[in-house]
C-alpha positions in Angstrom: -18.4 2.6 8.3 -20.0 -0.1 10.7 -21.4 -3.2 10.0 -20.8 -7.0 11.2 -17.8 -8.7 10.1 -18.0 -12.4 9.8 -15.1 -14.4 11.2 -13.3 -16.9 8.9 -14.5 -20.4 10.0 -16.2 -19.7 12.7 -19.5 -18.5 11.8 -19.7 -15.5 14.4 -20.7 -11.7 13.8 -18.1 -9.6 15.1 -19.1 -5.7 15.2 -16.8 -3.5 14.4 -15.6 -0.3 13.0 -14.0 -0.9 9.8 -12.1 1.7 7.6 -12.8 2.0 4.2 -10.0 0.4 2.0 -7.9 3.4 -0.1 -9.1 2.8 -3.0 -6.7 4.9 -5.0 -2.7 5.2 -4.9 -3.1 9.0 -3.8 -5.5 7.2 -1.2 -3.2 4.4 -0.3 -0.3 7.5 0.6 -3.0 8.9 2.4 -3.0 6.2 4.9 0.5 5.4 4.8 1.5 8.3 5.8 -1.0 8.7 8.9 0.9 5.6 9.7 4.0 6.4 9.9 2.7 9.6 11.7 0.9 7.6 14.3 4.9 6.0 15.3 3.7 2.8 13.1 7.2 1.0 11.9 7.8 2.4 8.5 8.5 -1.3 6.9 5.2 -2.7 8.1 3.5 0.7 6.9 4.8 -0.2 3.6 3.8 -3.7 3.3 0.2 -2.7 4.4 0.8 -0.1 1.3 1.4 -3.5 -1.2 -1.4 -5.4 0.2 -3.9 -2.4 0.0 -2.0 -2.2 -3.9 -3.0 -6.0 -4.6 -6.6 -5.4 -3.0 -7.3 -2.3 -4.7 -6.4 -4.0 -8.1 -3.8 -1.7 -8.6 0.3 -2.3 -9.6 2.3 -3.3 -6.6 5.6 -1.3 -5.8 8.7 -1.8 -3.2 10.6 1.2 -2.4 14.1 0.0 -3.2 17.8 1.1 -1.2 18.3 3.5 -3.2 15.3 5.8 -2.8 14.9 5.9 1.0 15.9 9.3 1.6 13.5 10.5 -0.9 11.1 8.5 0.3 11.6 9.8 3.6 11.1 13.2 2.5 8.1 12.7 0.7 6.6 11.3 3.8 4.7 15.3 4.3 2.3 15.1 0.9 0.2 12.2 0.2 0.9 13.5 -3.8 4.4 13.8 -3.6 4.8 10.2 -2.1 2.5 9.2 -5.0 4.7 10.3 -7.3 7.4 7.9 -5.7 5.1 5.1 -5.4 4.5 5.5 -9.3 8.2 5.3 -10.1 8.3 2.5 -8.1 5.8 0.7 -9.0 7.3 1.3 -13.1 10.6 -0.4 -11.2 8.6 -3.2 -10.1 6.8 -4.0 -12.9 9.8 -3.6 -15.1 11.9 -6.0 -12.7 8.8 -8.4 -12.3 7.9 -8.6 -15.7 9.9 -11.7 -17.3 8.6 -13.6 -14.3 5.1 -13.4 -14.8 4.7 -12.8 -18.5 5.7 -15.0 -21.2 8.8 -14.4 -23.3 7.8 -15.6 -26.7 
């Protein structure tokens, strides 16, 4: 998609390509993986991956210690990695939780 950007603060059109943002988790494996395919570091790959979460309104995951090998071999189908990101995004809502909600 093209079309003009505007800069933050500074009141200038900046053209530009600009990718579509996933939109789905399936999407937002997608794109991680072309990262980490492309020789992108696979720790910034997945921080992109919980920003593009927030912005796509959907649940937030980190993939913990304990899970990197499987992560790491999930890292050839976008749908097998989604299946990781959902277990891990059930971990981080579960771990998250008493923070952000209430205890009554």
């Amino acid at each position: 998609m093209r079309y003009e950007q505007m800069r933050p603060g500074t009141g200038q059109n900046i053209p530009g390509d600009i990718e579509e943002q996933p939109k789905t988790l399936r999407d937002i494996a997608a794109f991680h993986i072309e990262q980490i395919k492309a020789g992108g570091d696979a720790k910034v790959a997945r921080i992109i991956a919980f920003v593009q979460c927030l912005q796509a309104d959907i649940a937030p995951f980190i993939i913990h210690a304990e899970n990197k090998e499987e992560y790491e071999g999930r890292l050839d189908s976008p749908a097998r990695l989604e299946q990781l990101f959902r277990v891990e995004q059930w971990r981080f809502y579960r771990e998250t939780e008493p923070m952000v909600v209430d205890q009554v």
